[in-house]
PDB file of N, CA, C, O and CB in Angstrom:
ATOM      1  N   UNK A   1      12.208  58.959   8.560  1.00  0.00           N
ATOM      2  CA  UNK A   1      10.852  59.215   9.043  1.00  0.00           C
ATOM      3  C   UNK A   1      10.549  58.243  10.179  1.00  0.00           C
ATOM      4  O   UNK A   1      10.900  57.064  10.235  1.00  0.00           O
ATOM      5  CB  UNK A   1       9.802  59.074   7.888  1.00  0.00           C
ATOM      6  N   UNK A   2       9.728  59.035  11.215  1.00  0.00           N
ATOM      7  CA  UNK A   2       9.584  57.740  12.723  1.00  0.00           C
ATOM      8  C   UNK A   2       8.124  57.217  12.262  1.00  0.00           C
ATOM      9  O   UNK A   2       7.096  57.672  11.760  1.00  0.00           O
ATOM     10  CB  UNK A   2       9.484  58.610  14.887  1.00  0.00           C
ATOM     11  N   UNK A   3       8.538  56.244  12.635  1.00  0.00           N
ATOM     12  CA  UNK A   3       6.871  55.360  12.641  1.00  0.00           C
ATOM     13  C   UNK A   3       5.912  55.515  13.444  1.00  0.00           C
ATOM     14  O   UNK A   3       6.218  54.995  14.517  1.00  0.00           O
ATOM     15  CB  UNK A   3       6.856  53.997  12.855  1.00  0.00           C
ATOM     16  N   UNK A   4       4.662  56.076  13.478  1.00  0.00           N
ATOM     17  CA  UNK A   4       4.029  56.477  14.675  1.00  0.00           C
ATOM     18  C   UNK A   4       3.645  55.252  15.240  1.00  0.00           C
ATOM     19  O   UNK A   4       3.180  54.531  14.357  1.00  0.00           O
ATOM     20  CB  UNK A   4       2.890  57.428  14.508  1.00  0.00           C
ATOM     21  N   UNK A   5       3.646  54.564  16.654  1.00  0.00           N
ATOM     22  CA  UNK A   5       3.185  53.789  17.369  1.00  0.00           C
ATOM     23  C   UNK A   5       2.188  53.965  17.953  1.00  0.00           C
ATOM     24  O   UNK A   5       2.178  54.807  18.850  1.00  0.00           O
ATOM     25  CB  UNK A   5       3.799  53.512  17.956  1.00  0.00           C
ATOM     26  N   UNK A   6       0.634  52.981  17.528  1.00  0.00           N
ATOM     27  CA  UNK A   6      -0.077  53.181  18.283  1.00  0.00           C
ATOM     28  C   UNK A   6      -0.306  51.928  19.449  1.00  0.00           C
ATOM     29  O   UNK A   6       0.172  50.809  19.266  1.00  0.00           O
ATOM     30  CB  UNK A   6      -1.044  53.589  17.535  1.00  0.00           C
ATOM     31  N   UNK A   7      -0.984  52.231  20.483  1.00  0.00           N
ATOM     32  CA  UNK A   7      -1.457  51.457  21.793  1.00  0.00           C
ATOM     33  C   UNK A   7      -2.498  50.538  21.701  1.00  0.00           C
ATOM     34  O   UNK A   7      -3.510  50.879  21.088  1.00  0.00           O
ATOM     35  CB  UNK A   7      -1.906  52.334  22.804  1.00  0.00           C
ATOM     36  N   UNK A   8      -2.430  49.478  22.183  1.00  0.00           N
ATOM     37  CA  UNK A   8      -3.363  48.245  22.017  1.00  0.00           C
ATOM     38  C   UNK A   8      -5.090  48.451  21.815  1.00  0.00           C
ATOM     39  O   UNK A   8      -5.856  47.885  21.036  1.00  0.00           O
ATOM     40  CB  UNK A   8      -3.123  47.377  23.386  1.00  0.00           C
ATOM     41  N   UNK A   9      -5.380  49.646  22.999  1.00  0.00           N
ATOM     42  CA  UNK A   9      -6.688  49.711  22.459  1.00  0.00           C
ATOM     43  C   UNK A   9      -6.891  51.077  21.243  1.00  0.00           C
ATOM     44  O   UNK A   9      -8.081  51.272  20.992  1.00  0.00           O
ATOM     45  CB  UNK A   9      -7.705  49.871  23.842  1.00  0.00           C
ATOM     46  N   UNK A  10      -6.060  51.872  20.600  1.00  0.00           N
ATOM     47  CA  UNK A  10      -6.008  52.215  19.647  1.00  0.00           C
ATOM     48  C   UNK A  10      -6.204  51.307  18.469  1.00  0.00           C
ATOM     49  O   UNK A  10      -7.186  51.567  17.773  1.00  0.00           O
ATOM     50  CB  UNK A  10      -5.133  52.755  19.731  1.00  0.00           C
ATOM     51  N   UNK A  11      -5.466  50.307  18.119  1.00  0.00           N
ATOM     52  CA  UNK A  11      -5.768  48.698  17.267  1.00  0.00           C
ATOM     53  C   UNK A  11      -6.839  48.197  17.754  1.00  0.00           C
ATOM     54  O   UNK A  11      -7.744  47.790  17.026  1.00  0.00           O
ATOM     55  CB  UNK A  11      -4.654  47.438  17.436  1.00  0.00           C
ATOM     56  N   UNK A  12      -6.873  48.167  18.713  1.00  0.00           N
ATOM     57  CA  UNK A  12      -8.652  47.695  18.535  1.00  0.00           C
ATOM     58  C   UNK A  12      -9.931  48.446  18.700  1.00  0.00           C
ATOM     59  O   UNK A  12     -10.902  47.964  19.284  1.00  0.00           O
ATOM     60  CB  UNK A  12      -9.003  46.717  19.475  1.00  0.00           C
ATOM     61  N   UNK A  13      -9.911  49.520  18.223  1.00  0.00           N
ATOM     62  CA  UNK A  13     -10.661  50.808  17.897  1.00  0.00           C
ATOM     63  C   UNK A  13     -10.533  50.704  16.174  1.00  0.00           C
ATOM     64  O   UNK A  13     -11.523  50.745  15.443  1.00  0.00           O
ATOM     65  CB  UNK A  13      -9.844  52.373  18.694  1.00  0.00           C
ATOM     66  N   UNK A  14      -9.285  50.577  15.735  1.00  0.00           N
ATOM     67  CA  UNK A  14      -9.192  50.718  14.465  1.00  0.00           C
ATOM     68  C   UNK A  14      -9.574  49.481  13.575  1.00  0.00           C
ATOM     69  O   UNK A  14      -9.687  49.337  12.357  1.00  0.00           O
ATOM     70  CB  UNK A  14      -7.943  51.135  14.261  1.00  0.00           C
ATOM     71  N   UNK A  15      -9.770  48.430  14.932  1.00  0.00           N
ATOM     72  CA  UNK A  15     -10.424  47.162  14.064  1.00  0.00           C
ATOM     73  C   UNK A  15     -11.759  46.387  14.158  1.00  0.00           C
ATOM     74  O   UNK A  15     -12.440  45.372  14.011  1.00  0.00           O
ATOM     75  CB  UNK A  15      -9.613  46.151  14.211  1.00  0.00           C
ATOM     76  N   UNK A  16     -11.627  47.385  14.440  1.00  0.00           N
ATOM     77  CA  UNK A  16     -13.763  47.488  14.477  1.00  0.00           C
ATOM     78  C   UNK A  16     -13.603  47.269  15.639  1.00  0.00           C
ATOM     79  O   UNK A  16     -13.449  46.049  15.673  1.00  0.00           O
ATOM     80  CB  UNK A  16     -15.138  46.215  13.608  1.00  0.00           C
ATOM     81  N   UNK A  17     -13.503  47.815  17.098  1.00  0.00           N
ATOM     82  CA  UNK A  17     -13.345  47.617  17.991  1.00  0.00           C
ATOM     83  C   UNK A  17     -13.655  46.108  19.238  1.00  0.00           C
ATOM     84  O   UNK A  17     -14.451  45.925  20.158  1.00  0.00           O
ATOM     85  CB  UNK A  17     -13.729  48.597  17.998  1.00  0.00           C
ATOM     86  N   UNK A  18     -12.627  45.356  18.662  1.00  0.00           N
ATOM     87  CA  UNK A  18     -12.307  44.075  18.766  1.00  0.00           C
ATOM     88  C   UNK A  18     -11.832  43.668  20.462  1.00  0.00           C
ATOM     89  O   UNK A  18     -11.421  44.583  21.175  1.00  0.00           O
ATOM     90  CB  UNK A  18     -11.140  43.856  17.630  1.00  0.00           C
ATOM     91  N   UNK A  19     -11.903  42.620  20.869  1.00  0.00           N
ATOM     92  CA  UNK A  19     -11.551  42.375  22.381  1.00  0.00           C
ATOM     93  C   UNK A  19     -10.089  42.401  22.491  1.00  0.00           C
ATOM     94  O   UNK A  19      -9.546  41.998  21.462  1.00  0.00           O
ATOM     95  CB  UNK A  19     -12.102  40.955  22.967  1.00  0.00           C
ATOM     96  N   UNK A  20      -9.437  42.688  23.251  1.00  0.00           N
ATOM     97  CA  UNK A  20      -7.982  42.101  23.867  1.00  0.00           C
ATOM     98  C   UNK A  20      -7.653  40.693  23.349  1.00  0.00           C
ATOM     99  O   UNK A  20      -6.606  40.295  22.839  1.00  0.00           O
ATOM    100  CB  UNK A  20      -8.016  41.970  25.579  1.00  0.00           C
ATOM    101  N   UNK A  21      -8.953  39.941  23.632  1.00  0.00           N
ATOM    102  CA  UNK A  21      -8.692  38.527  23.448  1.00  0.00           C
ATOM    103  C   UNK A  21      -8.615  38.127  21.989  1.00  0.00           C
ATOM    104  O   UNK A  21      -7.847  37.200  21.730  1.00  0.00           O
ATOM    105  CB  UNK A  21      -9.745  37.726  24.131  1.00  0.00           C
ATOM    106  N   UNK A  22      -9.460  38.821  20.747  1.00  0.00           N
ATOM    107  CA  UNK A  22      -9.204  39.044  19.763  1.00  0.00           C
ATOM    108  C   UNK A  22      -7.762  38.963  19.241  1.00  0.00           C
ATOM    109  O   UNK A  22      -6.979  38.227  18.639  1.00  0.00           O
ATOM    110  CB  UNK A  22      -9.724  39.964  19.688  1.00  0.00           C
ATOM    111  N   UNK A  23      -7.895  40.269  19.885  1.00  0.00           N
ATOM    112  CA  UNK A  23      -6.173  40.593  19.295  1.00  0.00           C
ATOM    113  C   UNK A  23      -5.018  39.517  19.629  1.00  0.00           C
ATOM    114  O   UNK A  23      -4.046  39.350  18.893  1.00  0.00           O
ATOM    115  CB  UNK A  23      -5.514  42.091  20.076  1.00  0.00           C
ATOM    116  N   UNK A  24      -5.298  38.618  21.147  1.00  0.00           N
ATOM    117  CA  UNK A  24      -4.057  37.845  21.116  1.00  0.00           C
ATOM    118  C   UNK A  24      -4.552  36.501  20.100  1.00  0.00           C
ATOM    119  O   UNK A  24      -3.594  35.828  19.721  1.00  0.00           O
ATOM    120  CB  UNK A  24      -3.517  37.389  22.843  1.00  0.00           C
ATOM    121  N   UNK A  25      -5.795  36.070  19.656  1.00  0.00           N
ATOM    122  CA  UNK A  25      -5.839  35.130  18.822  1.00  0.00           C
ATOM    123  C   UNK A  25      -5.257  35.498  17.425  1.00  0.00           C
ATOM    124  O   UNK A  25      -4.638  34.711  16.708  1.00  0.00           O
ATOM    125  CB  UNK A  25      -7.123  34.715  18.794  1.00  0.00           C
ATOM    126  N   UNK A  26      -5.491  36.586  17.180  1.00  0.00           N
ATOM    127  CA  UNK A  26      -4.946  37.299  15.623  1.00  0.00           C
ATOM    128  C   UNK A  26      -3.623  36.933  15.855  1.00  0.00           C
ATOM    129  O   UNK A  26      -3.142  36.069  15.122  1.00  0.00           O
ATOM    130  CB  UNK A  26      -5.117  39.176  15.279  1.00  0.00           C
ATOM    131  N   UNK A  27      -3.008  37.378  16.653  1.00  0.00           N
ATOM    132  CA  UNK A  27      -1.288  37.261  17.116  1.00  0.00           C
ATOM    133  C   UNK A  27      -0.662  35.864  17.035  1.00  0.00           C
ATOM    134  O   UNK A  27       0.457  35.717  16.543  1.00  0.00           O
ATOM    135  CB  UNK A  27      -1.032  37.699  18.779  1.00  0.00           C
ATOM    136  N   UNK A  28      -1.405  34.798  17.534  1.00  0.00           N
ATOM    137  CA  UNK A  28      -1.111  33.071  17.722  1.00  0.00           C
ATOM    138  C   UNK A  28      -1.557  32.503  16.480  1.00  0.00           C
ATOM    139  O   UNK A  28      -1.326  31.365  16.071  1.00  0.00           O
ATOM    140  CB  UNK A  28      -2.015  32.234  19.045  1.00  0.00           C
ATOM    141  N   UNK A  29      -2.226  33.422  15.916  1.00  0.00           N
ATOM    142  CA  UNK A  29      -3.061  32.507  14.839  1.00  0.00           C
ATOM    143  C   UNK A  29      -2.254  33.110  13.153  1.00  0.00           C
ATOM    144  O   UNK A  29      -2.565  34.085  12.469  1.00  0.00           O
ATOM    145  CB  UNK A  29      -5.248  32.987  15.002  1.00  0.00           C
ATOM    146  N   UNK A  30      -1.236  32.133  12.944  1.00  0.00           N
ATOM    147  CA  UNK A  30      -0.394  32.428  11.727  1.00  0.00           C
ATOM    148  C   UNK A  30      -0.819  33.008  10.377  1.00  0.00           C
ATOM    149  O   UNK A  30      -0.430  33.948   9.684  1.00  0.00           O
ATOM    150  CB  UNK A  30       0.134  31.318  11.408  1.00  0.00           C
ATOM    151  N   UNK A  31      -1.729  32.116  10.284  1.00  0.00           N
ATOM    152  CA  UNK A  31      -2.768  32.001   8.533  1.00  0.00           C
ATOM    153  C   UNK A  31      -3.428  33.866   8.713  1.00  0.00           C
ATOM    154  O   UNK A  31      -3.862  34.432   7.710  1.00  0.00           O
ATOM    155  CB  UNK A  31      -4.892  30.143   8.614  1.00  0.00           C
ATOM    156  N   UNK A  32      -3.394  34.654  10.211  1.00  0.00           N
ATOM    157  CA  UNK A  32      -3.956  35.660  10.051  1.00  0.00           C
ATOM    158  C   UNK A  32      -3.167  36.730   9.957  1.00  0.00           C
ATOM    159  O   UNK A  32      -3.542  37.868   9.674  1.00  0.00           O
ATOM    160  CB  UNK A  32      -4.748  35.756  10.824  1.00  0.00           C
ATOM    161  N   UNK A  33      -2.064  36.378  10.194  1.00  0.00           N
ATOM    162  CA  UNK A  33      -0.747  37.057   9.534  1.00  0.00           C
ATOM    163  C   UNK A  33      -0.797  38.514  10.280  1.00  0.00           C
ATOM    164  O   UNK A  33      -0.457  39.456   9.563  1.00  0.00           O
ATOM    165  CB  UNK A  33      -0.828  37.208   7.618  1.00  0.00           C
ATOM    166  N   UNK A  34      -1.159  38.810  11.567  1.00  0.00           N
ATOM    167  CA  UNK A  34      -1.307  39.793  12.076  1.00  0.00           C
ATOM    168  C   UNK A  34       0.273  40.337  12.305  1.00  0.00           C
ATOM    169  O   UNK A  34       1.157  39.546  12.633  1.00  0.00           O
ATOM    170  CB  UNK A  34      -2.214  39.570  13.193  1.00  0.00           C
ATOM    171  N   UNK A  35       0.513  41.668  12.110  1.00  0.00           N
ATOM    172  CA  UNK A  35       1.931  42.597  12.638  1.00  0.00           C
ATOM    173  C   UNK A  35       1.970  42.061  14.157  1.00  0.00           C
ATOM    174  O   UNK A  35       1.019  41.989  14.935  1.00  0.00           O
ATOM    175  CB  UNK A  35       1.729  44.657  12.581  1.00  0.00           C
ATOM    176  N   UNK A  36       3.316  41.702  14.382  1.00  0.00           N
ATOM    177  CA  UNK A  36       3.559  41.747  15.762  1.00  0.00           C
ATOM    178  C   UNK A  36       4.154  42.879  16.410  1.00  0.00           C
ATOM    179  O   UNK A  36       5.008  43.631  15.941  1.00  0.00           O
ATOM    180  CB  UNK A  36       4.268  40.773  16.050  1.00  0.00           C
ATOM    181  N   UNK A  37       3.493  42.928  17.791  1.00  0.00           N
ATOM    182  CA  UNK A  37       3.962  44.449  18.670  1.00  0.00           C
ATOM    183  C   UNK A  37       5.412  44.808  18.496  1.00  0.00           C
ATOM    184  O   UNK A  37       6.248  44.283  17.760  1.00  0.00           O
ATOM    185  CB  UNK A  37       3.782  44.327  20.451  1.00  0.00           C
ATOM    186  N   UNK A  38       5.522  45.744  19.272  1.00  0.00           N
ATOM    187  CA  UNK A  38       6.913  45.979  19.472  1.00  0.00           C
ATOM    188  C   UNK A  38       6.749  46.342  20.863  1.00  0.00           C
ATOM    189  O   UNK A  38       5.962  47.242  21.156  1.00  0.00           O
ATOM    190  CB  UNK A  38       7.644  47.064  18.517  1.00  0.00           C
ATOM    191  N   UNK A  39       7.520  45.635  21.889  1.00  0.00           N
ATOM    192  CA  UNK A  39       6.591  46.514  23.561  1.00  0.00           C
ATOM    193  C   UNK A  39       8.099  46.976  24.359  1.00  0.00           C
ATOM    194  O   UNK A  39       9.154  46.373  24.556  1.00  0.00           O
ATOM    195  CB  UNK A  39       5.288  44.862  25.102  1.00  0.00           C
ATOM    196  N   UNK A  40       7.606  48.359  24.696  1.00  0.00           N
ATOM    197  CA  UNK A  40       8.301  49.483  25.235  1.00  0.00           C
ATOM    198  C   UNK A  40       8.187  49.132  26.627  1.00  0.00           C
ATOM    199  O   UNK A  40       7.030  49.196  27.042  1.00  0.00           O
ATOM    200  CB  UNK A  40       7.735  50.912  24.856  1.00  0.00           C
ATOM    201  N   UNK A  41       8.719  48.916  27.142  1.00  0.00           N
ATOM    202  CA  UNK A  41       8.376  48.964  29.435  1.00  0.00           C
ATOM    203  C   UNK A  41       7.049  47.995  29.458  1.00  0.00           C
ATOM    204  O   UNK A  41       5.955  48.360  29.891  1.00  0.00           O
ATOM    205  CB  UNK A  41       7.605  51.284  30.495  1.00  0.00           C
ATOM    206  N   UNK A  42       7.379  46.509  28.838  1.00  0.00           N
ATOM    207  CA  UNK A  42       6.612  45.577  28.583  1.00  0.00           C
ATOM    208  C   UNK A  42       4.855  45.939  28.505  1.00  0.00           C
ATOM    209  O   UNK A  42       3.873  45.395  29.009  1.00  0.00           O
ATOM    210  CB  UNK A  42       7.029  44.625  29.597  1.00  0.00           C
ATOM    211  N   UNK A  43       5.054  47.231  27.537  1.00  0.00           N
ATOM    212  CA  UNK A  43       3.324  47.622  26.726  1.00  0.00           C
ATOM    213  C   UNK A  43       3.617  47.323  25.623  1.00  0.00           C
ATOM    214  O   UNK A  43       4.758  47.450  25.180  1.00  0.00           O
ATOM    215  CB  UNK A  43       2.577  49.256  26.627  1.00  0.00           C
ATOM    216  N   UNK A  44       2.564  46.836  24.925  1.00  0.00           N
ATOM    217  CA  UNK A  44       2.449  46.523  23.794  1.00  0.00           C
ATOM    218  C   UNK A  44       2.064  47.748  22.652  1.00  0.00           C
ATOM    219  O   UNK A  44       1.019  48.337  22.927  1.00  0.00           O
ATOM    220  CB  UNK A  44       1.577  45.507  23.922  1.00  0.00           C
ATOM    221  N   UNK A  45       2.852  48.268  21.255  1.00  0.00           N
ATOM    222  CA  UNK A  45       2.604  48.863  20.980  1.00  0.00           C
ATOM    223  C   UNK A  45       3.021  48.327  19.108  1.00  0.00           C
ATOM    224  O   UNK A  45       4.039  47.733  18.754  1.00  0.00           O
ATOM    225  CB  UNK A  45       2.971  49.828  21.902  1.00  0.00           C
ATOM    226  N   UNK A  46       1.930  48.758  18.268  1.00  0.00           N
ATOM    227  CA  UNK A  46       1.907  48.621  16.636  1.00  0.00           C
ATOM    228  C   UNK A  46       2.485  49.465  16.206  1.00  0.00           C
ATOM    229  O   UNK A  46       2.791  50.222  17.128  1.00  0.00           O
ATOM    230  CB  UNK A  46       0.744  48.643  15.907  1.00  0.00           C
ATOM    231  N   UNK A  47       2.923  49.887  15.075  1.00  0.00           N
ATOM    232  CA  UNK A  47       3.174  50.419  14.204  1.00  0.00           C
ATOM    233  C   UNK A  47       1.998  50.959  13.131  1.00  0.00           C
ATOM    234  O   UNK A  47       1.766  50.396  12.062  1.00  0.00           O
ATOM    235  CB  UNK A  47       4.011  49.676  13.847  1.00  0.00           C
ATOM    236  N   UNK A  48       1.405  51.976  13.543  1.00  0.00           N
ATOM    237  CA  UNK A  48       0.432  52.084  13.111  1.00  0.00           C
ATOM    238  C   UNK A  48       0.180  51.943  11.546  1.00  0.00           C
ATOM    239  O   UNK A  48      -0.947  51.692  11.121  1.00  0.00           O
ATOM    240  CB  UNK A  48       0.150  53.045  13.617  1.00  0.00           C
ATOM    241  N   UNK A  49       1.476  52.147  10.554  1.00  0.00           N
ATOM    242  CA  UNK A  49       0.959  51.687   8.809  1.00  0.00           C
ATOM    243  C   UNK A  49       1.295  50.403   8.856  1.00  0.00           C
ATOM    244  O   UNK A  49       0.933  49.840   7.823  1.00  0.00           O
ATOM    245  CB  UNK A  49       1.802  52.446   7.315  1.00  0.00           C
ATOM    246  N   UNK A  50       1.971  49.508   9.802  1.00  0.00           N
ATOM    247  CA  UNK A  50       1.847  47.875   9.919  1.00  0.00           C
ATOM    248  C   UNK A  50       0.251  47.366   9.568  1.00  0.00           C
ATOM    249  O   UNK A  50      -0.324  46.691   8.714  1.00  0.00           O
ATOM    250  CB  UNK A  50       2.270  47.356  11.658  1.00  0.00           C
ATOM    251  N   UNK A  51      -0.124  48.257  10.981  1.00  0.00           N
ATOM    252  CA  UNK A  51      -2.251  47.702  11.277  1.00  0.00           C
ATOM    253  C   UNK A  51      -2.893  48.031   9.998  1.00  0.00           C
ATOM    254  O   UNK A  51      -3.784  47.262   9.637  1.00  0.00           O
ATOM    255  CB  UNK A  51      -3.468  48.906  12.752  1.00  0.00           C
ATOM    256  N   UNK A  52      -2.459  49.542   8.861  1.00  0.00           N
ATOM    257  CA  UNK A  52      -3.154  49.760   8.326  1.00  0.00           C
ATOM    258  C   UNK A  52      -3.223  49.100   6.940  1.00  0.00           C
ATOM    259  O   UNK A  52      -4.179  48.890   6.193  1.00  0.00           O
ATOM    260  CB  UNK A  52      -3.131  50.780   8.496  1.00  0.00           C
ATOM    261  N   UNK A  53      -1.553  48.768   6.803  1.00  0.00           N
ATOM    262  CA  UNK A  53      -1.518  47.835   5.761  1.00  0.00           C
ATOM    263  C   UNK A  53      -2.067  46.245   5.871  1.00  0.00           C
ATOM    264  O   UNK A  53      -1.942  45.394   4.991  1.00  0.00           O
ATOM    265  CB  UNK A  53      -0.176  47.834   5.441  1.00  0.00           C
ATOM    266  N   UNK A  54      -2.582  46.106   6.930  1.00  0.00           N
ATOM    267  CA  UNK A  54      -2.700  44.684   7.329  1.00  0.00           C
ATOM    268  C   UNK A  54      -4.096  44.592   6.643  1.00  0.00           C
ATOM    269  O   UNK A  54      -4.370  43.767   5.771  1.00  0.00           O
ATOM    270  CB  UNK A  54      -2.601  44.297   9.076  1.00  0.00           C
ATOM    271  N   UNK A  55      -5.041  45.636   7.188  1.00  0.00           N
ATOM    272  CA  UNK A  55      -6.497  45.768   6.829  1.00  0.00           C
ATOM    273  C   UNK A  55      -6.174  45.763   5.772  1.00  0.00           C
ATOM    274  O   UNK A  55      -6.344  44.627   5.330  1.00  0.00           O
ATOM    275  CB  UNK A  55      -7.416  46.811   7.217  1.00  0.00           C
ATOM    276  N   UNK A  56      -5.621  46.664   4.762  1.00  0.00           N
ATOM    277  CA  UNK A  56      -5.783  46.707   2.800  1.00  0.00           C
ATOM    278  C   UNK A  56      -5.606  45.020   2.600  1.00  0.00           C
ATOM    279  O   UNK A  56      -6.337  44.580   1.713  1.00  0.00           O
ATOM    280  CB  UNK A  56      -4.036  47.864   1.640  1.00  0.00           C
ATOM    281  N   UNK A  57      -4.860  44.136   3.198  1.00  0.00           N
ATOM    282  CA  UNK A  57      -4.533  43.025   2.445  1.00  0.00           C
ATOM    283  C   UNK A  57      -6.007  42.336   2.556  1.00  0.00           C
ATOM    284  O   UNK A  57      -6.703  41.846   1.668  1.00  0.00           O
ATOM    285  CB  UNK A  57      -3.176  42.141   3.042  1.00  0.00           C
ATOM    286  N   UNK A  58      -6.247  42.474   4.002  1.00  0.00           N
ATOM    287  CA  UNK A  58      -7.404  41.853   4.346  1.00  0.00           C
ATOM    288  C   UNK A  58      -8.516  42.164   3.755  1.00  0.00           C
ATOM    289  O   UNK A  58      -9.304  41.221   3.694  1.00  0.00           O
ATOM    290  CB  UNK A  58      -7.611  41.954   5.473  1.00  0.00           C
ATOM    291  N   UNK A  59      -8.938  43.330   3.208  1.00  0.00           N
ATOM    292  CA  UNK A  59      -9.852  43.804   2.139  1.00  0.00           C
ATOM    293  C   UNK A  59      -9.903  43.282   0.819  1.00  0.00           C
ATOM    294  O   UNK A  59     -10.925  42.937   0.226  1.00  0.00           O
ATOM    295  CB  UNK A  59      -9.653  45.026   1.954  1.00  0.00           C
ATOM    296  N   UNK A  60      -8.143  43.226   0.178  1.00  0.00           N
ATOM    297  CA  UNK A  60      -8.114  42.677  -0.723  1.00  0.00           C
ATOM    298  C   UNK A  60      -8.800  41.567  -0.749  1.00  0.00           C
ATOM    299  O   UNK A  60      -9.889  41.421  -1.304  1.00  0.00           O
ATOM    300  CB  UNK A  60      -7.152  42.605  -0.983  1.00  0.00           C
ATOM    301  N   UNK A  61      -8.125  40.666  -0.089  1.00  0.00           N
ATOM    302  CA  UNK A  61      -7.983  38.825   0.051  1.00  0.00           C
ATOM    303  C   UNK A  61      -9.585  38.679   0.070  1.00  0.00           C
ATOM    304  O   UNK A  61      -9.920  37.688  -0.579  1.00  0.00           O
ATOM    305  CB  UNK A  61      -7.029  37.992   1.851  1.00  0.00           C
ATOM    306  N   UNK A  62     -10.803  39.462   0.692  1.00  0.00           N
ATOM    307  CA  UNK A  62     -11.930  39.689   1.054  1.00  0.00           C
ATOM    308  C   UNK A  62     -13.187  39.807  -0.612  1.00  0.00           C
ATOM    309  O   UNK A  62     -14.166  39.225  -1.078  1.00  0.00           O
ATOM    310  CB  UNK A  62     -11.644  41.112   2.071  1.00  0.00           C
ATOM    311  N   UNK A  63     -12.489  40.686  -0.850  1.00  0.00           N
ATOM    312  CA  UNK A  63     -12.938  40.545  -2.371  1.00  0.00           C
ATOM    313  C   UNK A  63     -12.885  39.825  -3.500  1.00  0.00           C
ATOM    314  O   UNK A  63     -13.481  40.210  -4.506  1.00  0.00           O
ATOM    315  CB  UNK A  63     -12.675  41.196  -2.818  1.00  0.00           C
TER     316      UNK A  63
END
């Protein structure tokens, strides 16, 4: 099965629509344990059940 890849501002649509700059602090910032890209013709692109599993943990850990 292929992994669908989504595009940077797709992830940040899906994360409550968050800045660019957001997203590279999530990325540098370890303790937030964000999925790292995978980048095609140097774009940055997720794995979209990476992002979605990321949120469930974060929900969890939240509760």
């Amino acid at each position: 099965m292929t992994a669908k890849l989504i595009t940077s501002a797709m992830v940040r649509s899906i994360c409550g629509n968050v800045s660019d700059m957001t997203l590279w602090r999530w990325r540098n910032d370890s303790a937030m344990n964000f999925p790292r890209p995978i980048y095609i013709a140097r774009r940055r692109y997720w794995r979209e059940a990476d992002i979605l599993t990321w949120i469930e943990e974060r929900a969890k850990q939240a509760a």
